[in-house]
N, C-alpha and C positions, 0 to 999 in steps of 0.2 A: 636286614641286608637287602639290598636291591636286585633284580634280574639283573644278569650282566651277560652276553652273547659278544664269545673273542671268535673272529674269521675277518680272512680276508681273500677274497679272488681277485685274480686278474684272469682268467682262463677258463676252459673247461678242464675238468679232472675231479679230484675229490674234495671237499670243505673239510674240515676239520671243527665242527664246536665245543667251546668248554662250557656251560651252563653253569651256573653258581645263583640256586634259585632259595629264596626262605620254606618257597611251597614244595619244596625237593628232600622231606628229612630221611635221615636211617633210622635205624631200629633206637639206637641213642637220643635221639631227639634235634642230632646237630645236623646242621645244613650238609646236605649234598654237595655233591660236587658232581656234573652228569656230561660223559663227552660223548659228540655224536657224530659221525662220517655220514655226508651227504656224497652222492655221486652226481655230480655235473655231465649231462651227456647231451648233444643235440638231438632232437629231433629230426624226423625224416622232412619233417615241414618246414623246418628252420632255411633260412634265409637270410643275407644281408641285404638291406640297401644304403645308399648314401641319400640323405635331405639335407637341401637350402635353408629348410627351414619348420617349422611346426605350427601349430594352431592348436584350440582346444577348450573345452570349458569343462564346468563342473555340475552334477547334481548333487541334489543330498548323499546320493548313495555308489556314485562312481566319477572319477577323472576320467575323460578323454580324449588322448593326444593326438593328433593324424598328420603323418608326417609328408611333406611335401617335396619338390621338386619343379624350377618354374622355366618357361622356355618364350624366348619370343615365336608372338605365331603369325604367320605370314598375313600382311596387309593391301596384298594384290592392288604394289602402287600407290597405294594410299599415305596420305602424311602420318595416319593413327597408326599408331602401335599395339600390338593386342601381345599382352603378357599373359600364358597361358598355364594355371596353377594344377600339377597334376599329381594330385590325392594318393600317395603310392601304398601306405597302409595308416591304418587306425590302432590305437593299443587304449584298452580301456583296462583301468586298475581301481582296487578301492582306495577308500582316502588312507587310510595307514601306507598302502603299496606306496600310492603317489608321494606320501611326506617322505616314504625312505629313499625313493629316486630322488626328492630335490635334496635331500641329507647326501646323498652318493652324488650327486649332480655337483653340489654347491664344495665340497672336497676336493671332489677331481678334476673343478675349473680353478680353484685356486692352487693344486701341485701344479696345474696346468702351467699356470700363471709365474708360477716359481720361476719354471725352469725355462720357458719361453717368451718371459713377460705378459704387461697388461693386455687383455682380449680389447682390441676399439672397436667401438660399436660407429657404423657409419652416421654422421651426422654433420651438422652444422657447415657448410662450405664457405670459402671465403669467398667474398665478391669480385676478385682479383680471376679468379676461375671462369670462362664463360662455356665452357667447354661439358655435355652433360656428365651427370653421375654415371660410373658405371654400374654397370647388373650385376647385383651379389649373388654369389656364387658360381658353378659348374654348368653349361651348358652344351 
């Protein structure tokens, strides 16, 4: 029999897991069955922000994401433009962390997608346009 781990959150509050593990026996020798209450609580440190966007690579030994936020910065007059990329936090996880955010990622853009359709990724303009792209995201 396989590990098998039933939850789902959307929220803070409590998890609920049911564990159904071969390395879990009774006294019988037959597989367990193990349920466990997690309590979901913020932190004093917790925080939200909003990002444009992300960045990040990888070692052997950890992913890390740092999420950004991009603003034009003033060109005193100048024809250049200076796009000013500011770094709001970093989140470093191990590689199991990481596969289970893009396993939750890659679910919750596709209910995403369900219910609100395809996500477009900006690209390709037609030449018919001569007018620039605009700046993704929140400024």
């Amino acid at each position: 029999m396989r590990e098998s781990w039933v939850y789902k959150v959307k929220t803070f509050g409590t998890i609920h897991l049911t564990l159904r593990s071969p390395s879990y026996f009774n006294l019988e020798g037959k597989c367990q069955i193990m349920e466990i209450s997690i309590e979901v609580v913020k932190s004093d440190k917790f925080r939200q922000i909003y990002a444009v966007g992300a960045m990040g690579g990888h070692s052997p030994y950890d992913f890390r994401i740092s999420f950004y936020n991009d603003s034009l910065k003033s060109g005193g007059g100048k024809q250049i433009s200076v796009m000013e990329r500011d770094v709001e936090t970093e989140v470093i996880l191990s590689p199991l962390a990481a596969k289970e955010l893009a396993e939750w990622l890659n679910n919750h853009v596709k209910e995403y997608e369900n219910v609100f359709g395809e996500i477009k990724k900006p690209g390709k303009r037609s030449s018919e346009q001569n007018d620039p792209a605009p700046i993704q995201g929140y400024m």
